[in-house]
N, C-alpha and C positions, 0 to 999 in steps of 0.2 A: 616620525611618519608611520613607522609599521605598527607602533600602539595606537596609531587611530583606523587602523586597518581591523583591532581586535572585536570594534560592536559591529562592522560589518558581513566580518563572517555569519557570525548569529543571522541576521538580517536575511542576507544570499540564502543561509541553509531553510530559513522559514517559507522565502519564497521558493525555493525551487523544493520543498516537501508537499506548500501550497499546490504549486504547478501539476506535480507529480499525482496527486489524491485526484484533483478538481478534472485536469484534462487527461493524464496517461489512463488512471482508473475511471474515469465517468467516459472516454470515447472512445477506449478499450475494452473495456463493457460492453458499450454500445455497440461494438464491431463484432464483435463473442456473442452477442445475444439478439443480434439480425441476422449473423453469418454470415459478415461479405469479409471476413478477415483473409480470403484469397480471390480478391474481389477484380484484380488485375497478376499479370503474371510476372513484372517486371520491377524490380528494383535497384536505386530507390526510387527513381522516377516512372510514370503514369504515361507507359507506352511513348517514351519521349517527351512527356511535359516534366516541366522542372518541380523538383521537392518543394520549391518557394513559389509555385503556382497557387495564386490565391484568388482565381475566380471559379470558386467552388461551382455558382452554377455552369460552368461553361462544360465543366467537368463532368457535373452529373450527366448533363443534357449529350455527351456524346460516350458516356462508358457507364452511365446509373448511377442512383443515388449512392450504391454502393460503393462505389470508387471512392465517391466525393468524401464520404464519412472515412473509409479508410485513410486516403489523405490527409485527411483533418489530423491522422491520429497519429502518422508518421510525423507530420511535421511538430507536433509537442511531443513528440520523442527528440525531435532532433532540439527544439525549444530546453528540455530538462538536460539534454547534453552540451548546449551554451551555457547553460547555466552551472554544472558541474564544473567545466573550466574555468568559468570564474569563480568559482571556487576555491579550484586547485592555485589559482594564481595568487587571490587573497590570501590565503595560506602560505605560499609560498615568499610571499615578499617583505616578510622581514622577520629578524632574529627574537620580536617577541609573541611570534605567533607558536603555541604550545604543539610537543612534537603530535600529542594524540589530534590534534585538529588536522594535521598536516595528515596522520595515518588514513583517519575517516574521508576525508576530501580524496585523496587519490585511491582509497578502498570502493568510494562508492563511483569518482571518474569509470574506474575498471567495471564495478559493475552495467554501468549504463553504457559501454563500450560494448560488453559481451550482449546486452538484452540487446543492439542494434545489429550485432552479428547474428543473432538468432533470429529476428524477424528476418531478414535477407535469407538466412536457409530454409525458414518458412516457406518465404516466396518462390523461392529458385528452384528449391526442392518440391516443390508442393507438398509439403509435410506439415497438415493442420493438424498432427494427432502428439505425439511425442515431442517435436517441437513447440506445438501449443501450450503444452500444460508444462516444460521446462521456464519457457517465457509467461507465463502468468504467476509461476513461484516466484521466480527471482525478480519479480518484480515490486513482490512486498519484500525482498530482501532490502533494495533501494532504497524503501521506507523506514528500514531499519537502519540502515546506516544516518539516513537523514537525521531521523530524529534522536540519533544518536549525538550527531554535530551539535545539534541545533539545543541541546541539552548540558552538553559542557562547554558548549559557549558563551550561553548566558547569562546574562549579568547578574552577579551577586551569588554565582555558587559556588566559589570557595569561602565568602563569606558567609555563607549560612552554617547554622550551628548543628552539629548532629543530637543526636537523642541517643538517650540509654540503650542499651542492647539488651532485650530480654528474650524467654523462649516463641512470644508471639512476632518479635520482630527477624528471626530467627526464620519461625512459619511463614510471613511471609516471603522473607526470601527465597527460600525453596521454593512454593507453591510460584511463585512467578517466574521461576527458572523454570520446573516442571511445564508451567504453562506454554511458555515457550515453544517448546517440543511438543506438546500437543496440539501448540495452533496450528504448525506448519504442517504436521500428520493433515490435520484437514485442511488445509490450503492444498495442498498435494492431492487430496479424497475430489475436494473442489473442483479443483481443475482437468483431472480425469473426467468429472461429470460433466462439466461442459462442456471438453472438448470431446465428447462420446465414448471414452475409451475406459469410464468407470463405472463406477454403479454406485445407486442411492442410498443402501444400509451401509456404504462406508463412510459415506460423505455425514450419514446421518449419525451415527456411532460416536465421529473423531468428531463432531458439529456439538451435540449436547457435551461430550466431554470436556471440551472447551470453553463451551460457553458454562458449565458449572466451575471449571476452576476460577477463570476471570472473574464471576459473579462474586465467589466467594473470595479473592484476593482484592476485589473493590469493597465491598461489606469491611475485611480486614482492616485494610490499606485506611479506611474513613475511619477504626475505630481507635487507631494508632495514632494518628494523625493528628495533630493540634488544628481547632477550627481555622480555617484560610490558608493552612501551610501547604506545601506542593505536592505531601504527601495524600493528605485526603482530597485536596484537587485531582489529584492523576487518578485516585480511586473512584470519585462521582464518574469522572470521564472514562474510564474504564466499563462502569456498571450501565452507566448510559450505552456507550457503544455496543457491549453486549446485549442488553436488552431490546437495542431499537435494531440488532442483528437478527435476534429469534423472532421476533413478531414479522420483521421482513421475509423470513425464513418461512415462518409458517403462512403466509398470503403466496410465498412462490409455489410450497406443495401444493396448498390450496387450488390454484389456478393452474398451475401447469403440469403438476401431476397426480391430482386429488382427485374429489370430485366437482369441484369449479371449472373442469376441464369442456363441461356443457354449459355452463351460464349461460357464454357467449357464443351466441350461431355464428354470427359474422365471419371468416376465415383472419380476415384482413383486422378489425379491432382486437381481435384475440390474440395474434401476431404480434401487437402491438401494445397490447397490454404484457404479456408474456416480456417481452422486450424489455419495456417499463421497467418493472418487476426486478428480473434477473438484475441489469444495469444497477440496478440501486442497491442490490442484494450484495453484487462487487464491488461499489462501489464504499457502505457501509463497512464492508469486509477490511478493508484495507485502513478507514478508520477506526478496525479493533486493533488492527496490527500494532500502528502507530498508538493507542494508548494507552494498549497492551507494553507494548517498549518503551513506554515513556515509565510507567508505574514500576517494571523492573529493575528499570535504568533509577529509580529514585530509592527504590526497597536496598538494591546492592549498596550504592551511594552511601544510604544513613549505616546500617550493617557496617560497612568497611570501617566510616569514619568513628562509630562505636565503637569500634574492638582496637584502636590504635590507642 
């Protein structure tokens, strides 16, 4: 019974990394980049309506549409923390679920524990500044544990075969360790900007820094890589990500702090463009994380099984 528990883990982790990208980052986003992320004062309920109120417009229509998006965004928090326990339980329930599955399932339970603690001091406290940008980092921490799961879970990788160890397989592992620590400097730069308490030449600094090591650890990773293996997969999807991060990147200065900033007279389209923009900007952001730690997670992988 608990070896047929094993392909489901995989499954659970895909979807709730799914979950986690699509809803926590796309209407977390969107709460960060309208501003209604203290949009009521009370949690986790909406002045006395319940977390599982699901008649958005009743909501808007008596606290703003902000409420209502806020809403939205609590309850796929609380959506990705159902989902976490079923995790921790698949894991848990038989002796041949592997100890490291069991480690990541309750590594990442705790984190999605603590990010639900943190929105609640958000609210209680009214603390959109410090509290913000701690809960916008560890939120791509989540995604790192996830697709950390969702990668040694997989079917077929203790059966894949590793490859030679030379000094370019070497250079990529470092540079995607290195990388690591650079994305998060700018995840951290990030999130002070949005949440107004940073400035733009650090965001912009730790931004290309970043986005030059990944580029060049996917260029790598694809040269290394045998055509279709997971290896130059992880690296196209890396190089993609980052690319379709800078172009987003540069349409947000553009607009919202360039000189795009007049295009639009309208107050209200602008707002909304702006919005647009940002949202997708964090949204893409969080798809480098993930295949940023996917390409790591495959670089150490080959490396280890090399050198044994």
């Amino acid at each position: 019974m608990s070896a047929a528990l094993l392909p489901w883990v995989h499954r659970i982790s895909m979807v709730t990394l799914a979950a986690t990208l699509l809803l926590v980052f796309g209407l977390g986003g969107a709460v960060t980049s309208t501003e209604v992320g203290m949009a009521y004062p009370t949690w986790p309920d909406i002045n006395g309506w319940s977390l599982f109120n699901f008649f958005y417009g009743k909501i808007a229509g008596e606290f703003g549409v902000g409420a209502s998006l806020e809403h939205s965004h609590r309850q796929s928090g609380a959506l990705i923390g159902l989902l976490s326990i079923l995790l921790v339980a698949l894991c848990a329930a038989g002796r041949d679920i592997p100890s490291a599955w069991k480690k990541l399932a309750w590594a990442n339970l705790a984190l999605v524990v603590v990010q639900g603690l943190i929105g609640a001091f958000r609210v209680l406290e009214n603390n959109d500044e410090l509290g913000g940008v701690v809960h916008a980092v560890l939120a791509h921490g989540v995604v790192v544990l996830l697709v950390g799961l969702a990668i040694i879970s997989s079917p077929g990788r203790r059966e894949a075969a590793p490859q030679s160890s030379d000094a370019q397989s070497r250079r990529l592992v470092f540079w995607t360790r290195a990388g690591m620590v650079v994305l998060f400097l700018n995840l951290v730069a990030a999130a002070t900007l949005r949440h107004k308490v940073g400035n733009f030449p650090a965001h912009l600094v730790f931004g290309l820094a970043a986005a030059g090591v990944w580029a060049g650890c996917g260029v790598l990773a694809i040269g290394l890589g045998r055509k279709g293996s997971r290896l130059a997969k992880n690296g196209r999807r890396a190089l993609a990500a980052v690319t379709t991060q800078v172009l987003l990147g540069i349409g947000v200065w553009l607009l919202i702090l360039g000189p795009g900033r007049e295009w639009i007279a309208a107050p209200e389209a602008r707002f909304l463009l702006e919005a647009i923009l940002a949202t997708f900007h964090l949204l893409i952001g969080a798809l480098v994380t993930a295949t940023a730690t996917a390409l790591a997670i495959e670089a150490a992988w080959r490396f280890r099984e090399a050198a044994e």
